[in-house]
C-alpha positions in Angstrom: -28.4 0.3 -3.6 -25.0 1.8 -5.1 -24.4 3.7 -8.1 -22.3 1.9 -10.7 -19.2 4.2 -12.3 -16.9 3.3 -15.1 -14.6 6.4 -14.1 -12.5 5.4 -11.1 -10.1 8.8 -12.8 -12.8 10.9 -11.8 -12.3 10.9 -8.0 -8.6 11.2 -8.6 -8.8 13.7 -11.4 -7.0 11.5 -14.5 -7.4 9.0 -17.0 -4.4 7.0 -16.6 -5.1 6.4 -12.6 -5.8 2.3 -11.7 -7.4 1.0 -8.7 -5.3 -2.0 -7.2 -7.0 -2.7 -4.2 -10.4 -2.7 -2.3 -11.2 -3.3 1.5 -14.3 -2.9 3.3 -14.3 -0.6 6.9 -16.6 -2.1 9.6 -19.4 0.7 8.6 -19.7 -0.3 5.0 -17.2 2.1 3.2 -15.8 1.0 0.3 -11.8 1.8 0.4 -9.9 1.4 -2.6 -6.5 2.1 -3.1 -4.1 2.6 -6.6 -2.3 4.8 -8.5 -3.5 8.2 -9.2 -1.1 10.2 -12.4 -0.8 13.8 -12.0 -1.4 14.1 -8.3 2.4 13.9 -7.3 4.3 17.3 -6.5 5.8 16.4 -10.3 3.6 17.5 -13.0 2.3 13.9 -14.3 4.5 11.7 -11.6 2.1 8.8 -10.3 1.3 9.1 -6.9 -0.4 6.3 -4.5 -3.5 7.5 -3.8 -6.8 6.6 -1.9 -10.3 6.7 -2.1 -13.2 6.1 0.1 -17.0 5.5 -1.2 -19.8 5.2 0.4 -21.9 2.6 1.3 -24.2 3.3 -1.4 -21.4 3.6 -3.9 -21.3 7.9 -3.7 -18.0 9.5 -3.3 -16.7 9.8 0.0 -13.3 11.0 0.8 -10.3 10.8 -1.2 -6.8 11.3 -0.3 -3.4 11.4 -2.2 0.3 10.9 -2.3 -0.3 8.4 0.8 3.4 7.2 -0.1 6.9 8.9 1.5 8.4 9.3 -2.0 7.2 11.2 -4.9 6.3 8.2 -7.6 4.6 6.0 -5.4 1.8 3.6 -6.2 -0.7 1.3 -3.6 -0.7 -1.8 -3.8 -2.7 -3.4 -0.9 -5.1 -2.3 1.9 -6.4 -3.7 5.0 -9.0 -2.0 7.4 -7.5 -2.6 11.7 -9.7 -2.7 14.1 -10.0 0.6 14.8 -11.3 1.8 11.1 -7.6 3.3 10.3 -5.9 1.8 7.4 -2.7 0.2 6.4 -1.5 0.5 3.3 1.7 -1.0 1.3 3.3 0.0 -2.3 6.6 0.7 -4.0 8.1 4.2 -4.5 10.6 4.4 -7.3 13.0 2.3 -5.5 11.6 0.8 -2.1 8.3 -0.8 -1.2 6.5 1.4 1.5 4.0 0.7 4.3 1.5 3.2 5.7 -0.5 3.6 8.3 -3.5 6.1 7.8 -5.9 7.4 10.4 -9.1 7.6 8.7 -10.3 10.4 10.6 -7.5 13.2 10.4 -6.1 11.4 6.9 -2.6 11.5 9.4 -0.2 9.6 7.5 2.6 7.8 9.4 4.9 6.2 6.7 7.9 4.4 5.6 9.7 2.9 3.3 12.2 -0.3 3.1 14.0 -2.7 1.0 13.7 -6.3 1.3 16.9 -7.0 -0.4 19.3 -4.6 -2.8 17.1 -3.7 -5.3 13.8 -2.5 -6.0 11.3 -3.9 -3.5 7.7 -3.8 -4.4 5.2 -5.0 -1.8 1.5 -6.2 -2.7 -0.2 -7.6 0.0 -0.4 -7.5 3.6 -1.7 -10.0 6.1 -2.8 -9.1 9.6 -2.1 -11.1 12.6 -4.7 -11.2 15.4 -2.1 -9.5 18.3 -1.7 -6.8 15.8 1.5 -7.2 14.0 1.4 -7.0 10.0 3.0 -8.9 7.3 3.6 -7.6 4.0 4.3 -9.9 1.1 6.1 -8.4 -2.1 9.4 -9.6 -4.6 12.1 -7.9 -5.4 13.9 -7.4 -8.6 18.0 -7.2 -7.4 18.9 -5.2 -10.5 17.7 -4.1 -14.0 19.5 -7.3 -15.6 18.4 -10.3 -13.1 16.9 -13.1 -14.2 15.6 -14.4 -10.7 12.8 -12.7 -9.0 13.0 -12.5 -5.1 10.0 -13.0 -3.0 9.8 -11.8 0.8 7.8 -11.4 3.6 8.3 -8.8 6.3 7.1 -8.4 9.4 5.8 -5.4 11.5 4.6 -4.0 15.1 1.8 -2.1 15.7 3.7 1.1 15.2 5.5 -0.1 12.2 8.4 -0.8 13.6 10.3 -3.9 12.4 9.4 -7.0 14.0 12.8 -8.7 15.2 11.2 -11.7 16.5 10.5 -12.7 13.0 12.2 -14.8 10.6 15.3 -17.4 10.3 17.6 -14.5 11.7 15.1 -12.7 13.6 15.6 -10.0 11.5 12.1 -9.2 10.2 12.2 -11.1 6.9 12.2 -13.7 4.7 13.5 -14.0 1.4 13.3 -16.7 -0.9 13.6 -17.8 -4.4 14.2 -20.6 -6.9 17.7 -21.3 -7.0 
């Protein structure tokens, strides 16, 4: 049976740190992912950050600043096939996309923009041949009214996939007009 804690700061070492999202690996780890403040190379700068729990709820492995950039937080989290992770968030500016080998914590990242702006990406959706779509909005400036919502679309390797969308581009924007 697991251990119930009400201190998710504890793994990540502050109070202010939020857990966004959970996945479970194929041998019954618990992987959540969030925000951890204070673990960024910027004294108090939020990094994204990750933890791992064992099946029985004990602390596992924990990992930070997952993101490219330096104020970064996780947002979503899925589990491939092979036990590594994906994992999506914002930086500042850009919404990111991670891929994480859960054995060597080797991070391959990066970040994009789904429209000028600052791109924010929460979820992501796997695709049985192994391509990856991550859902987020998009806020075009400080002042806009409308809220953009997109979808893009990667390979394996991260790499945009071209294949997708109305201009076989890689995305899909859309809004209320």
């Amino acid at each position: 049976s697991g251990k119930v804690t009400y201190d998710f700061a504890r793994p990540f070492g502050n109070k202010n740190d939020v857990a966004r999202a959970v996945a479970l690996e194929p041998d019954g780890r618990i992987v959540i992912v969030g925000t951890a403040q204070g673990s960024s190379v910027i004294a108090n700068a939020s990094g994204a950050a990750l933890l791992i729990l064992n099946p029985d709820g004990s602390f596992g492995d924990k990992f930070s600043d997952i993101g490219p950039g330096i104020l970064n937080q996780a947002t979503a989290v899925q589990v491939l096939p092979n036990g590594d992770l994906l994992v999506a968030g914002n930086t500042d500016s850009n919404a990111f996309i991670a891929k994480i080998d859960t054995q060597t914590f080797a991070v391959n990242a990066q970040t994009f923009s789904a429209y000028p702006g600052v791109s924010i990406a929460t979820s992501i959706a796997l695709r049985p041949d192994g391509r990856f779509t991550v859902a987020g909005y998009n806020v075009p400036d400080s002042t806009a009214v409308k809220t953009l919502c997109f979808l893009r679309q990667f390979n394996p390797d991260l790499s945009l996939d071209t294949t997708f969308g109305p201009d076989n581009n890689g995305r899909l924007i859309f809004y209320n007009s």
